[in-house]
N, C-alpha and C positions, 0 to 999 in steps of 0.2 A: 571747188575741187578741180585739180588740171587731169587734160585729158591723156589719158596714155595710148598712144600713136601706133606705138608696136612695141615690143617687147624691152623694157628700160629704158626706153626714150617718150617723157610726156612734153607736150605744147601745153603754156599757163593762158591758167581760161580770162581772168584779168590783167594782162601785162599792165604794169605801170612805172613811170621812173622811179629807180631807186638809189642811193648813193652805192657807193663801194662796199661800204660796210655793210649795209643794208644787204646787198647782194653776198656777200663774205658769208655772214651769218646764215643765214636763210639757206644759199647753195651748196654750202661747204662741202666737199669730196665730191662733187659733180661736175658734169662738164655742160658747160652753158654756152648758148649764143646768144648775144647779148647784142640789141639794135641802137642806136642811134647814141652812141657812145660818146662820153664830153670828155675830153683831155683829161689826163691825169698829174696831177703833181710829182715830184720827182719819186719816182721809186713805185710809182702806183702807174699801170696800163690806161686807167681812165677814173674818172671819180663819178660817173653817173653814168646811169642806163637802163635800158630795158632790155631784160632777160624774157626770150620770145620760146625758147626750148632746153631744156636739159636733159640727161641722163645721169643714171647713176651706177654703170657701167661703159664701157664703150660698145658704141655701136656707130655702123657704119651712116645708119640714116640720121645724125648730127650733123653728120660733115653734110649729107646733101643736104639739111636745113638750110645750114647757113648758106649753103650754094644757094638757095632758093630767096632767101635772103639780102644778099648782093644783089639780086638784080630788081631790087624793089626801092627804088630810089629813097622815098621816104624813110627810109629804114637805116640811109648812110648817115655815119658808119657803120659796117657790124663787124664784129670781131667773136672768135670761138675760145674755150679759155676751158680749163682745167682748172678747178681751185683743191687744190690736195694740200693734205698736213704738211705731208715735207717739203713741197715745191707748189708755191700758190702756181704757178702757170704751167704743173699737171706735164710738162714735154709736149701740151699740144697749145700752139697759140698761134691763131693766125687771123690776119687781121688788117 
C-alpha cells in the first residue's frame, strides 16, 4: 500500500521499473514523477521508469517532489507528467 504524504499526493512504497504502458495503465488521470526515465520512441516522452510519487488531484507538494528529486543524482532523469484522458501530458510536463 503507498503511503499518502498529504492530502492527494501519495509516495509508492515499492517503486520499481515500469514501461510506459505499464505506467499509462496503472497512473492514468494522475500526475506522476517519474525517476530515471529511458528515452522514449517517437511520440512517447520515455518508454521506462520509475514512478517515485503521484497525485490524484493537483497539488503543490508534487512539483516540490520532483524538485527534491533533481537533486538526487541517482534518480537522473526525472520528469513530472500528467497522464489525462484528453491530453496524456495533463498541460504539466516538465522535465
Amino acid at each position: 500500500m503507498d503511503k499518502e504524504i498529504s492530502k492527494g499526493l501519495f509516495e509508492v512504497e515499492n517503486p520499481v521499473y515500469q514501461s510506459y504502458d505499464e505506467i499509462m495503465e496503472q497512473y492514468y488521470d494522475k500526475r506522476v514523477v517519474i525517476t530515471n526515465k529511458q528515452k522514449g520512441e517517437k511520440g512517447k516522452l520515455f518508454s521506462r521508469g520509475i514512478v517515485r510519487y503521484y497525485s490524484d488531484k493537483y497539488v503543490r507538494e508534487i512539483i516540490e517532489k520532483w524538485g527534491d528529486c533533481l537533486e538526487i543524482d541517482e534518480y537522473d532523469p526525472v520528469l513530472i507528467i500528467g497522464l489525462f484522458p484528453s491530453n496524456p501530458f495533463g498541460g504539466l510536463f516538465l522535465g
